[in-house]
mmCIF file of the N, C-alpha and C atoms, coordinates in Angstrom:
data_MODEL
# 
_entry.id   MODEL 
# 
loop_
_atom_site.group_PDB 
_atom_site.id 
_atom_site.type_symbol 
_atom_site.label_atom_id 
_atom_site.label_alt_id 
_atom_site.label_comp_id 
_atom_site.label_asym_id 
_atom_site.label_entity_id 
_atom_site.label_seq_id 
_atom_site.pdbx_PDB_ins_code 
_atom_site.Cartn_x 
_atom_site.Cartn_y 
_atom_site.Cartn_z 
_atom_site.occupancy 
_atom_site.B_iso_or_equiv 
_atom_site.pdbx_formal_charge 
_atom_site.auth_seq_id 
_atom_site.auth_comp_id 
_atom_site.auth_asym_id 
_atom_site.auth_atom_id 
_atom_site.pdbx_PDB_model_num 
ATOM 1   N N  . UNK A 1 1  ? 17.724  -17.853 -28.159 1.00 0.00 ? 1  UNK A N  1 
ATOM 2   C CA . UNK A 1 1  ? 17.034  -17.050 -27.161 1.00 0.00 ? 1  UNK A CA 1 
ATOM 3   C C  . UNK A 1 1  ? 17.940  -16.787 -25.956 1.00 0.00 ? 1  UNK A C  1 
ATOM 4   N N  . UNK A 1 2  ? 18.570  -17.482 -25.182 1.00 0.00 ? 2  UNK A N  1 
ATOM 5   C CA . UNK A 1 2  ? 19.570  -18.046 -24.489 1.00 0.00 ? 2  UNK A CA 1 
ATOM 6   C C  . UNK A 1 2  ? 20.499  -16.388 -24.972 1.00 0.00 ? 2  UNK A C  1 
ATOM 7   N N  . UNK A 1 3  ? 21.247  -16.770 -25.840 1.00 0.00 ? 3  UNK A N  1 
ATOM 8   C CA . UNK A 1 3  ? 21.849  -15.663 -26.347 1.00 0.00 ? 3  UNK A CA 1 
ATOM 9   C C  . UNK A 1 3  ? 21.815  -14.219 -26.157 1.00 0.00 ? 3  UNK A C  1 
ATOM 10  N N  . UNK A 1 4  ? 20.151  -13.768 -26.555 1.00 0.00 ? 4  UNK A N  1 
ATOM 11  C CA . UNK A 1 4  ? 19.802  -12.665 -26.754 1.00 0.00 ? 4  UNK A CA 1 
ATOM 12  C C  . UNK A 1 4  ? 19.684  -12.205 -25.092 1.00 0.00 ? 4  UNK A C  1 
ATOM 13  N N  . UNK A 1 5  ? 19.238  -12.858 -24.283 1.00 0.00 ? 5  UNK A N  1 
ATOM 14  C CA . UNK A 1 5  ? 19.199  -12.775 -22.680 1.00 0.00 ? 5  UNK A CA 1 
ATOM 15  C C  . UNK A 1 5  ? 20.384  -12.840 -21.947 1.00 0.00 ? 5  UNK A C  1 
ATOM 16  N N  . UNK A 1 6  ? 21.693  -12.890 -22.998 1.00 0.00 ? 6  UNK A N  1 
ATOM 17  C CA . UNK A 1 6  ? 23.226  -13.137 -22.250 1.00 0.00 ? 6  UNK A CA 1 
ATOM 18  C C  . UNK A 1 6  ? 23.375  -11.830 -22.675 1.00 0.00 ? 6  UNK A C  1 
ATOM 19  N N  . UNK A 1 7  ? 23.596  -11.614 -23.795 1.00 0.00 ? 7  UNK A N  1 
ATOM 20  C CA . UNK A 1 7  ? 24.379  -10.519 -24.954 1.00 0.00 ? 7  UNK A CA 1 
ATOM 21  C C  . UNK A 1 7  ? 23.660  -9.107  -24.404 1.00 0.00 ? 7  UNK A C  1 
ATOM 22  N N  . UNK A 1 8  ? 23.725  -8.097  -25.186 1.00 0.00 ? 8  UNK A N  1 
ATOM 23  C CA . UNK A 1 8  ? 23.947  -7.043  -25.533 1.00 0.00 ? 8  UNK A CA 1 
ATOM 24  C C  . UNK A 1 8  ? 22.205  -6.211  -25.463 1.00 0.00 ? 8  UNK A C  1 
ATOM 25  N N  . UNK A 1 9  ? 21.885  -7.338  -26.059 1.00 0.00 ? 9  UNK A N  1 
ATOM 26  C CA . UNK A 1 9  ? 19.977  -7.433  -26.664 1.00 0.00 ? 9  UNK A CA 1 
ATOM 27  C C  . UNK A 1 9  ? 19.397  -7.242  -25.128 1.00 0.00 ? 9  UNK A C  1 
ATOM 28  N N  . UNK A 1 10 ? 19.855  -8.268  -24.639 1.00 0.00 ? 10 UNK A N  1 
ATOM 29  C CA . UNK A 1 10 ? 19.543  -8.880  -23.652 1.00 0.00 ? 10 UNK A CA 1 
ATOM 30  C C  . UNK A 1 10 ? 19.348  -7.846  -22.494 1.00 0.00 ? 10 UNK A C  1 
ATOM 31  N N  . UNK A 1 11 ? 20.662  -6.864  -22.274 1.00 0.00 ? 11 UNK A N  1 
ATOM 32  C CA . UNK A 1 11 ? 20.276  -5.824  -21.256 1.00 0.00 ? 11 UNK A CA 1 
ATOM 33  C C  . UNK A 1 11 ? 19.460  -4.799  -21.674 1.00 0.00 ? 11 UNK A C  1 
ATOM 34  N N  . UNK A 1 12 ? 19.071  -4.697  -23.029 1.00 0.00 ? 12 UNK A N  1 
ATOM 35  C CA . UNK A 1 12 ? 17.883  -3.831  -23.469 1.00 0.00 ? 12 UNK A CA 1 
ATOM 36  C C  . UNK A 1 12 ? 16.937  -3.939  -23.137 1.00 0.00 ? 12 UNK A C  1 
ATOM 37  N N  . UNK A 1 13 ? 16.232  -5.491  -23.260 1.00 0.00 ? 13 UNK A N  1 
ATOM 38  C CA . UNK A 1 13 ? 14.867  -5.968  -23.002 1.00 0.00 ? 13 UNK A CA 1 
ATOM 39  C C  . UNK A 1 13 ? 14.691  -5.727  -21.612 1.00 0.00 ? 13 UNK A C  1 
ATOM 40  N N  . UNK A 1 14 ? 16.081  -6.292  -20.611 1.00 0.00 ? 14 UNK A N  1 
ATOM 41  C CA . UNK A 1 14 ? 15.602  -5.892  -19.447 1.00 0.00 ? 14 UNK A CA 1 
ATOM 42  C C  . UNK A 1 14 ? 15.855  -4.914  -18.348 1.00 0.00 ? 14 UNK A C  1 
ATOM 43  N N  . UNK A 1 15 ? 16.222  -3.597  -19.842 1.00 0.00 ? 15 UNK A N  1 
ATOM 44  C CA . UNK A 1 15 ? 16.198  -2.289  -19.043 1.00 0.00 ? 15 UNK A CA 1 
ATOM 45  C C  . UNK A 1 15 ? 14.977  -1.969  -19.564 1.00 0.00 ? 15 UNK A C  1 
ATOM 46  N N  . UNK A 1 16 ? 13.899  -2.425  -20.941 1.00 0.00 ? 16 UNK A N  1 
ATOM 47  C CA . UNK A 1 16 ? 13.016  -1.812  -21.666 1.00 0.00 ? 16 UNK A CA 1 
ATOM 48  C C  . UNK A 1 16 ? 11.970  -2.022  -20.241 1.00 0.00 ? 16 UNK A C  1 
ATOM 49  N N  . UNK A 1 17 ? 11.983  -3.614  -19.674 1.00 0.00 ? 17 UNK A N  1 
ATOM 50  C CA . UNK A 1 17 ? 11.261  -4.770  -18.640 1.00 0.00 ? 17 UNK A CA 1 
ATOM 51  C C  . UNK A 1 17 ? 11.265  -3.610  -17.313 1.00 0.00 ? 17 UNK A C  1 
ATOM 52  N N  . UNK A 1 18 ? 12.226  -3.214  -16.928 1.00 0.00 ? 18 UNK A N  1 
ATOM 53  C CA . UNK A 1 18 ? 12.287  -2.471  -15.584 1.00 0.00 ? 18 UNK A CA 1 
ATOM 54  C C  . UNK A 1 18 ? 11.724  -1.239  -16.077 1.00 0.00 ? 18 UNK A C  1 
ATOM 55  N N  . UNK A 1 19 ? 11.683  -0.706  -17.145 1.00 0.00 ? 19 UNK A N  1 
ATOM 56  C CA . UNK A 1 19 ? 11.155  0.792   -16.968 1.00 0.00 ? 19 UNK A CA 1 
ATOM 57  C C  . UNK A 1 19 ? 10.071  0.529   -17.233 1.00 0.00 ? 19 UNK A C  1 
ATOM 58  N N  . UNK A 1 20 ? 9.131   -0.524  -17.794 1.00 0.00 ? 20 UNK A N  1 
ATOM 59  C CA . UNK A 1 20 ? 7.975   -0.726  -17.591 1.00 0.00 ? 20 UNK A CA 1 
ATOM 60  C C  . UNK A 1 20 ? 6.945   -1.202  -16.187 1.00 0.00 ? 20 UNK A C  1 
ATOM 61  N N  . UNK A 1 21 ? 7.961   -1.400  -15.595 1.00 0.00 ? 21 UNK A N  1 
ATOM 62  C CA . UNK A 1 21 ? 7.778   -2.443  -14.075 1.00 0.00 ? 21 UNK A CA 1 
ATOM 63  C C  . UNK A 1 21 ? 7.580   -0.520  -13.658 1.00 0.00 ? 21 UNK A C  1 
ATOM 64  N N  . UNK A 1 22 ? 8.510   0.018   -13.830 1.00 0.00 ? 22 UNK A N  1 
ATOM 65  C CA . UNK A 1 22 ? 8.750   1.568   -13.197 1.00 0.00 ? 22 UNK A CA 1 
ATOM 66  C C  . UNK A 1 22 ? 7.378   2.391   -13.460 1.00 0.00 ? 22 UNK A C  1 
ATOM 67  N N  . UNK A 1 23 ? 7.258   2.460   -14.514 1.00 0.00 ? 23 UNK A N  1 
ATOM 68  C CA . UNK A 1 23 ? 6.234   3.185   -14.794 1.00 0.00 ? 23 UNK A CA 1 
ATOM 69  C C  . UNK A 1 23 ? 4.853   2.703   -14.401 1.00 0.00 ? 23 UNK A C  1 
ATOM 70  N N  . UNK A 1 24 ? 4.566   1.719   -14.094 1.00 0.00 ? 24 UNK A N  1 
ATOM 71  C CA . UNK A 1 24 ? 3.122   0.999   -13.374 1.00 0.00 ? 24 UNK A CA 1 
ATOM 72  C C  . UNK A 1 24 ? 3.319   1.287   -12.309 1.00 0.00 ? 24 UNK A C  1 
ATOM 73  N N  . UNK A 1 25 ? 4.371   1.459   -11.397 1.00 0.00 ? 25 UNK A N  1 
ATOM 74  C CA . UNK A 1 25 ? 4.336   1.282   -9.812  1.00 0.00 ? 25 UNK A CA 1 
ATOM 75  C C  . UNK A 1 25 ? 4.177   2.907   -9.895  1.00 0.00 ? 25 UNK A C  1 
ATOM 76  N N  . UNK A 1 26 ? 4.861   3.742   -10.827 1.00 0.00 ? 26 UNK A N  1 
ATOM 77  C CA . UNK A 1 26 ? 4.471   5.271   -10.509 1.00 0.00 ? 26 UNK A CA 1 
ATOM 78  C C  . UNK A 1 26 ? 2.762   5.741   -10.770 1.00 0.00 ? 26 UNK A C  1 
ATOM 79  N N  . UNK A 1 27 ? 2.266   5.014   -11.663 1.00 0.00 ? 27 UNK A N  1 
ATOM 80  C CA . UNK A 1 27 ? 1.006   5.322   -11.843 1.00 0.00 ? 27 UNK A CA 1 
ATOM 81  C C  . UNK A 1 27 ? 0.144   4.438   -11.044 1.00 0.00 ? 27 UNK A C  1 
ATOM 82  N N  . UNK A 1 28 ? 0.771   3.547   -10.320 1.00 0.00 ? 28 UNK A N  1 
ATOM 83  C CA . UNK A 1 28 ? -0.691  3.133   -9.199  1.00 0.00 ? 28 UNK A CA 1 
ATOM 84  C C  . UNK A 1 28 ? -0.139  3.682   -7.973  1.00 0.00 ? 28 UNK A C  1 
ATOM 85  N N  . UNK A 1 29 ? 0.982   4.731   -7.556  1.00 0.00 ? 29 UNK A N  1 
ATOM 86  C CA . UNK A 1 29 ? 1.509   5.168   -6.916  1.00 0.00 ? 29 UNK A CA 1 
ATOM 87  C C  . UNK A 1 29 ? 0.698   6.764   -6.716  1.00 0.00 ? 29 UNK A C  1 
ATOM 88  N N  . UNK A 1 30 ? 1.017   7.222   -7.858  1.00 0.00 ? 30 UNK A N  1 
ATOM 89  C CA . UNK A 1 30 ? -0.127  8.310   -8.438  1.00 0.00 ? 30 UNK A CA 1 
ATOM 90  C C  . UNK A 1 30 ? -1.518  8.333   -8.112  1.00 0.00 ? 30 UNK A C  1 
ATOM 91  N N  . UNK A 1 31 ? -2.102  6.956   -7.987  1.00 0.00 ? 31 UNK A N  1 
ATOM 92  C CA . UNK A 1 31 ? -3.785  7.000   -7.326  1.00 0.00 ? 31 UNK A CA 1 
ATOM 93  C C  . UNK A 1 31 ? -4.109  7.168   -6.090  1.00 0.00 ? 31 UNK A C  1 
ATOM 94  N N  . UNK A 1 32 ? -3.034  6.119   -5.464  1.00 0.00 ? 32 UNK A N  1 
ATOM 95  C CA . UNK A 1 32 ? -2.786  6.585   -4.122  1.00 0.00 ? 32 UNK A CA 1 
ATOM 96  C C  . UNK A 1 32 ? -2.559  7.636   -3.860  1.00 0.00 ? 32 UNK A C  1 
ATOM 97  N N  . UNK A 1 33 ? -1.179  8.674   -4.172  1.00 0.00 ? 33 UNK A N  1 
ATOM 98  C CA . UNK A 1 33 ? -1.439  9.298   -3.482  1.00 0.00 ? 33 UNK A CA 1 
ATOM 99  C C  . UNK A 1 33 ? -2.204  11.009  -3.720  1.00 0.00 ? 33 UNK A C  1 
ATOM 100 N N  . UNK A 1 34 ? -3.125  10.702  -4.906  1.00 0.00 ? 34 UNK A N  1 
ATOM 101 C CA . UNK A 1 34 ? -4.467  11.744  -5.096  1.00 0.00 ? 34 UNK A CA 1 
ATOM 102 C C  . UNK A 1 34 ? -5.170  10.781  -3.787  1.00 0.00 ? 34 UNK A C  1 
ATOM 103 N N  . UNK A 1 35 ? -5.641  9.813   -3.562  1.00 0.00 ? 35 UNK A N  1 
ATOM 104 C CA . UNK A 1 35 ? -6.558  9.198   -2.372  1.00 0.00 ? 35 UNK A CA 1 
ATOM 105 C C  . UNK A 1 35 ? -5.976  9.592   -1.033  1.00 0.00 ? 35 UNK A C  1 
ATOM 106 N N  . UNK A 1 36 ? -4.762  9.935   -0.813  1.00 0.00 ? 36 UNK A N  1 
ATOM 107 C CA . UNK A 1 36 ? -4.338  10.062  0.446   1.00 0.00 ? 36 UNK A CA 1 
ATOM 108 C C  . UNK A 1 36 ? -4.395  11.730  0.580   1.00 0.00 ? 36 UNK A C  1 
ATOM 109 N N  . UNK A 1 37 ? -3.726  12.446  -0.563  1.00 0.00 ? 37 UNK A N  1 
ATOM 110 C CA . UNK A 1 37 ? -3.725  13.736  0.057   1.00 0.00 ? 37 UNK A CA 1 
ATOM 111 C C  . UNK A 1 37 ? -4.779  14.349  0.255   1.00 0.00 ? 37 UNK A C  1 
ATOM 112 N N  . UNK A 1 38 ? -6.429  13.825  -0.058  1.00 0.00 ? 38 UNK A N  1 
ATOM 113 C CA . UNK A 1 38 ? -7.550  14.015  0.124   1.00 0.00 ? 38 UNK A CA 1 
ATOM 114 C C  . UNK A 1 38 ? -7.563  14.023  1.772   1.00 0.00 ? 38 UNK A C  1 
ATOM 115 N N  . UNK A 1 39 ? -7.261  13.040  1.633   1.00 0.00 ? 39 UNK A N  1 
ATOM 116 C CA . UNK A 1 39 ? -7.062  12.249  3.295   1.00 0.00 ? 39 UNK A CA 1 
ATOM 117 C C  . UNK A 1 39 ? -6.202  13.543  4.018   1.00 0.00 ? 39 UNK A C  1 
ATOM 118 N N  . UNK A 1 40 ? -4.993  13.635  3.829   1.00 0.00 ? 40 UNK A N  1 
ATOM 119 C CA . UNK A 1 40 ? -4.049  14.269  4.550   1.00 0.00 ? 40 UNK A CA 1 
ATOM 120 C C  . UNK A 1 40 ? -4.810  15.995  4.563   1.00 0.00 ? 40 UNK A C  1 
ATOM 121 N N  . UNK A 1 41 ? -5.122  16.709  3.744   1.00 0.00 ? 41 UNK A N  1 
ATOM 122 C CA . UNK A 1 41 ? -5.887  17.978  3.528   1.00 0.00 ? 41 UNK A CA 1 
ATOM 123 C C  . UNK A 1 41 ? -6.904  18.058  4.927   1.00 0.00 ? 41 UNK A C  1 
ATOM 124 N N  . UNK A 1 42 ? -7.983  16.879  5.085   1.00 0.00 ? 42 UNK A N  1 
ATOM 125 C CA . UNK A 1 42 ? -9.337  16.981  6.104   1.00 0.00 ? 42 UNK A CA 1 
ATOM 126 C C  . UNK A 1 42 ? -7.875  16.685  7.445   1.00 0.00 ? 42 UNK A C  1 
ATOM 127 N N  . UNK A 1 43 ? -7.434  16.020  7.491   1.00 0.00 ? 43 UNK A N  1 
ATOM 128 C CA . UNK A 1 43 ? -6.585  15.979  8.798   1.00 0.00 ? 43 UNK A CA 1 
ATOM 129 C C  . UNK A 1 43 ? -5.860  17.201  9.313   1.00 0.00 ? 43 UNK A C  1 
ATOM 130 N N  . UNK A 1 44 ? -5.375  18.144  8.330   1.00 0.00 ? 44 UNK A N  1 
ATOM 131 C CA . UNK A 1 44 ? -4.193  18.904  8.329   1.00 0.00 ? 44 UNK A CA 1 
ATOM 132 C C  . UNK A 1 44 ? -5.809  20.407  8.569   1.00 0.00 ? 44 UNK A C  1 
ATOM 133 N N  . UNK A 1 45 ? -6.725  20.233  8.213   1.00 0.00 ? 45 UNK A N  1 
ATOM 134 C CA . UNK A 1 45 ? -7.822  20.911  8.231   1.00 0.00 ? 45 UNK A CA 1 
ATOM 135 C C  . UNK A 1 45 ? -8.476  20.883  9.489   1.00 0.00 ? 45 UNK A C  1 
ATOM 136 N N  . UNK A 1 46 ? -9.001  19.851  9.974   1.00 0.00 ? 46 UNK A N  1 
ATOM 137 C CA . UNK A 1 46 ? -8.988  19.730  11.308  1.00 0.00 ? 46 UNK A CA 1 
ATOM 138 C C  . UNK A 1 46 ? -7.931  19.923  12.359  1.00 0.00 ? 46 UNK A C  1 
ATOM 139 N N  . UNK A 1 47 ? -6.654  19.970  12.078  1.00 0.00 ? 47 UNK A N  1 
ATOM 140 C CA . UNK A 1 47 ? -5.360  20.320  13.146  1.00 0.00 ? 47 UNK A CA 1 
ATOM 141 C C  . UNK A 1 47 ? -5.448  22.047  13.158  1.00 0.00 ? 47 UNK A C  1 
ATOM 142 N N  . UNK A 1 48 ? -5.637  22.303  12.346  1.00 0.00 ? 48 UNK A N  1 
ATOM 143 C CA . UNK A 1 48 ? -5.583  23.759  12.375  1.00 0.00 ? 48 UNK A CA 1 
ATOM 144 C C  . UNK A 1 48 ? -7.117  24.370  13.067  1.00 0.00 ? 48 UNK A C  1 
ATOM 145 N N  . UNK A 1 49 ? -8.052  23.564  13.116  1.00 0.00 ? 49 UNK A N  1 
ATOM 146 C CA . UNK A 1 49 ? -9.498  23.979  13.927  1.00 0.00 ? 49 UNK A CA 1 
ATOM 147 C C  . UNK A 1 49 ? -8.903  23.800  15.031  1.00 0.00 ? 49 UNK A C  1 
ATOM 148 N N  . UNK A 1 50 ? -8.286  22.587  15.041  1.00 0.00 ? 50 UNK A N  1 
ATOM 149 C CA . UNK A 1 50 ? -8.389  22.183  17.239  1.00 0.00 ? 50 UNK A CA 1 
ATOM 150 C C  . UNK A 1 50 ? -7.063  23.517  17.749  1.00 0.00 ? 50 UNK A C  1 
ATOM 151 N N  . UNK A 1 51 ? -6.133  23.568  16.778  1.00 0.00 ? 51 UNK A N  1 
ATOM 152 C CA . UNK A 1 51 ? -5.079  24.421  17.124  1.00 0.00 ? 51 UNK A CA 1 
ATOM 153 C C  . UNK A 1 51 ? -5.742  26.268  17.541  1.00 0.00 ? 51 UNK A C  1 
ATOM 154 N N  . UNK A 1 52 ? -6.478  26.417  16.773  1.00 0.00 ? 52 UNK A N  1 
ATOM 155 C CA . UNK A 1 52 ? -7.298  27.737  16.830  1.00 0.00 ? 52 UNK A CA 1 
ATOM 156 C C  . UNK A 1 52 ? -8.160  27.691  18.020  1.00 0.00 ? 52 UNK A C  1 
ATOM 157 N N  . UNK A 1 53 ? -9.387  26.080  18.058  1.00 0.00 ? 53 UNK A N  1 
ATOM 158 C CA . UNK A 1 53 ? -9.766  26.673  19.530  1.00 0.00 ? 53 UNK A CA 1 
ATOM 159 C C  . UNK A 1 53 ? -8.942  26.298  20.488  1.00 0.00 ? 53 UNK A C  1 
ATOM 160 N N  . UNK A 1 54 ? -7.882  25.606  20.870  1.00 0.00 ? 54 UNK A N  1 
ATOM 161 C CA . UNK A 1 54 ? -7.130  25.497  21.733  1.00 0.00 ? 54 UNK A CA 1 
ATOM 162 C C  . UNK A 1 54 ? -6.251  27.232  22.389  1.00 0.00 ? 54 UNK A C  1 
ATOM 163 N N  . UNK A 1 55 ? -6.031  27.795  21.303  1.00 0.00 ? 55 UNK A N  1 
ATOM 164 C CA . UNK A 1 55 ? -5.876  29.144  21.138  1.00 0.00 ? 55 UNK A CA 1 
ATOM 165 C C  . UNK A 1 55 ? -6.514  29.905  22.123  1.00 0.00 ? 55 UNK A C  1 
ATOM 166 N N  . UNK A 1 56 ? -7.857  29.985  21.383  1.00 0.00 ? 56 UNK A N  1 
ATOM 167 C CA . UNK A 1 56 ? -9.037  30.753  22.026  1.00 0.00 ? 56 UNK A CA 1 
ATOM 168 C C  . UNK A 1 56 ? -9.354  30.442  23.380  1.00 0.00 ? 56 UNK A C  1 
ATOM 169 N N  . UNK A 1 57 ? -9.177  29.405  23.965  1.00 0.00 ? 57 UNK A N  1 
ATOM 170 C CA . UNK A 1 57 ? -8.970  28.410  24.954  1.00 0.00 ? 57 UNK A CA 1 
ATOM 171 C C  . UNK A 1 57 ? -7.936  29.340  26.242  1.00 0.00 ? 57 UNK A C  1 
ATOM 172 N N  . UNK A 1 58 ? -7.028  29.314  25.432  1.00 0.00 ? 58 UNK A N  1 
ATOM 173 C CA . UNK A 1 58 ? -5.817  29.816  26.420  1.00 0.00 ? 58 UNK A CA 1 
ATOM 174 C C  . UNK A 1 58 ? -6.114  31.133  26.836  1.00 0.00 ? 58 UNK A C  1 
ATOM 175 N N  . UNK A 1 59 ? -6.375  32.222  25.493  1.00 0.00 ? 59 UNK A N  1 
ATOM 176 C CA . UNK A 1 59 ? -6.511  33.544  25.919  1.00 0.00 ? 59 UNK A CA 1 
ATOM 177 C C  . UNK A 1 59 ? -7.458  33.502  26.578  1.00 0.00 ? 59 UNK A C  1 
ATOM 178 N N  . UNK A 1 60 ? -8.853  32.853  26.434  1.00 0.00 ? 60 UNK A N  1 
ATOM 179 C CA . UNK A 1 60 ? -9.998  33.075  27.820  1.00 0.00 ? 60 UNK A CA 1 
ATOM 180 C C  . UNK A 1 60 ? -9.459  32.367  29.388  1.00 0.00 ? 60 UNK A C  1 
ATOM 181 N N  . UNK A 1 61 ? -8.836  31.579  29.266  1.00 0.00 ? 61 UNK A N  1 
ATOM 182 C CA . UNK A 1 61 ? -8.310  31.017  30.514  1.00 0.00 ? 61 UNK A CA 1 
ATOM 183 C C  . UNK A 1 61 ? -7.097  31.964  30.969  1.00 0.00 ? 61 UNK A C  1 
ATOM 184 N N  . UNK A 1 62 ? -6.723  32.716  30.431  1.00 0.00 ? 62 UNK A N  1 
ATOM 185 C CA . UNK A 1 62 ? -5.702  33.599  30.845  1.00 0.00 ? 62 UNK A CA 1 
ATOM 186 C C  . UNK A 1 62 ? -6.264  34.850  31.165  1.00 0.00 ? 62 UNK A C  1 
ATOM 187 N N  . UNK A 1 63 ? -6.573  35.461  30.448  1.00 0.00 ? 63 UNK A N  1 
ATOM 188 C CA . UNK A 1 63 ? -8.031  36.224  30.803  1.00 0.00 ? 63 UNK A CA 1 
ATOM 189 C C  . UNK A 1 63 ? -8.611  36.180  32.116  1.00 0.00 ? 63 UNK A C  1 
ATOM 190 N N  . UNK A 1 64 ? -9.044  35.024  32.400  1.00 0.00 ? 64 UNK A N  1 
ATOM 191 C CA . UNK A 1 64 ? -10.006 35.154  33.531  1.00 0.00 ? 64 UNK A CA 1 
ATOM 192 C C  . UNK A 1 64 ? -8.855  35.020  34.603  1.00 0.00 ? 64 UNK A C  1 
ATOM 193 N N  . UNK A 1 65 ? -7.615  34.376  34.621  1.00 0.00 ? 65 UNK A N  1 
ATOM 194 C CA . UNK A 1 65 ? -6.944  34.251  35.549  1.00 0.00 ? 65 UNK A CA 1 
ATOM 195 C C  . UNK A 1 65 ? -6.210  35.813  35.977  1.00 0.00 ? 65 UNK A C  1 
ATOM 196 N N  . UNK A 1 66 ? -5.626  36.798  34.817  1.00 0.00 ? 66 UNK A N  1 
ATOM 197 C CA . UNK A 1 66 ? -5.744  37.632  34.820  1.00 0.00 ? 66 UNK A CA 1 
ATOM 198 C C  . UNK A 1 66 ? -6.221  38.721  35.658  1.00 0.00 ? 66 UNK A C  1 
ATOM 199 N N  . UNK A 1 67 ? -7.905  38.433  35.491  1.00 0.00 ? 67 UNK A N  1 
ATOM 200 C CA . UNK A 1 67 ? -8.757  39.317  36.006  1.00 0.00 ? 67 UNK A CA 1 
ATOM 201 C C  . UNK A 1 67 ? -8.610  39.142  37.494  1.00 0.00 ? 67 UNK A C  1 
ATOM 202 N N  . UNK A 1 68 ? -8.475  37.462  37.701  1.00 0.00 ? 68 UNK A N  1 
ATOM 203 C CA . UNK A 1 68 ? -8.603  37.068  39.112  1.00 0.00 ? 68 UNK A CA 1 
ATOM 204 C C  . UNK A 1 68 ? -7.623  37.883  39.787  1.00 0.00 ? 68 UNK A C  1 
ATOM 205 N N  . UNK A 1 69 ? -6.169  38.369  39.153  1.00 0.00 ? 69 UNK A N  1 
ATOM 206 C CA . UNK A 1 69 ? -5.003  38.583  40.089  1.00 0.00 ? 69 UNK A CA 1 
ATOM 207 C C  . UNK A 1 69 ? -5.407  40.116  40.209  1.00 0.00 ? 69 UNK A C  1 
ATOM 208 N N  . UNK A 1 70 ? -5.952  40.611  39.568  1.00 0.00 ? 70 UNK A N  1 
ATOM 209 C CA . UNK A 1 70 ? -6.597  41.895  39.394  1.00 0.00 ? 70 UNK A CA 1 
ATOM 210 C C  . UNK A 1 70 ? -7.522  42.730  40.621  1.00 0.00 ? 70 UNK A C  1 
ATOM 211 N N  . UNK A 1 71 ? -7.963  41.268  40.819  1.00 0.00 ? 71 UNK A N  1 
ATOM 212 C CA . UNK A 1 71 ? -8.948  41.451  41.845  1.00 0.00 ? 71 UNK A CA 1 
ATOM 213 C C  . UNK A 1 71 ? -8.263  40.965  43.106  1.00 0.00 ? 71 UNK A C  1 
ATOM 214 N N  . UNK A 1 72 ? -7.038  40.204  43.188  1.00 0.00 ? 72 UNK A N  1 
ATOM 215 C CA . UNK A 1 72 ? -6.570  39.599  44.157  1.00 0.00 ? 72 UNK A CA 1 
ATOM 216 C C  . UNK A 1 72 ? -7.386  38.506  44.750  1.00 0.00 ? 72 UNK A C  1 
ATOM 217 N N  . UNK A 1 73 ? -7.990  37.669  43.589  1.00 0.00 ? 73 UNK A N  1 
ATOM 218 C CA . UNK A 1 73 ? -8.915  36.617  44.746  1.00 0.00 ? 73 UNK A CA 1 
ATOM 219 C C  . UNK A 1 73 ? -8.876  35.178  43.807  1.00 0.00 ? 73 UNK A C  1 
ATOM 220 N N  . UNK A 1 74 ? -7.468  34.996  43.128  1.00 0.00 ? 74 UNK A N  1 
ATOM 221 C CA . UNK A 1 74 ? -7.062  34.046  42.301  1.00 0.00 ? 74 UNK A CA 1 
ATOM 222 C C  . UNK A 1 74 ? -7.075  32.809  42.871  1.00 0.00 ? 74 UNK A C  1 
ATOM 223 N N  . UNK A 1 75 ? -7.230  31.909  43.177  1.00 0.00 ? 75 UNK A N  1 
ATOM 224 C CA . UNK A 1 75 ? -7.169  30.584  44.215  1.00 0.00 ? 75 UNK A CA 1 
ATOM 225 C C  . UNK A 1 75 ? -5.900  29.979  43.658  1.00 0.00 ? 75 UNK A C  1 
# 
């Protein structure tokens, strides 16, 4: 046994050993990240709401400041 874990055999089993180690960490890697980009989508979904009314935000606040200089009675 000794042998087969020195020799030739030996780096087979534990290249066969690592690509099995490989392939579990990619498929519980894989669950995660279907669970996260769920996650990341509602975040990246909500950044783009606050970004839009922040938007809408500016042009009415510019707007009214606007109007104020318009009128000359801007504080």
């Amino acid at each position: 046994m000794v042998l087969l874990l020195v020799g030739g055999a030996g780096l087979g089993i534990g290249v066969l050993f690592a690509a099995i180690i490989s392939v579990d960490i990619i498929n519980r890697l894989r669950l995660r990240w279907s669970a996260y980009r769920g996650v990341l989508a509602a975040d990246l979904a909500a950044l783009r709401e606050w970004t839009s009314m922040a938007r809408a935000h500016w042009r009415q606040t510019t707007a009214i400041l606007d109007e104020a200089d318009r009128r000359g009675s801007r504080p």
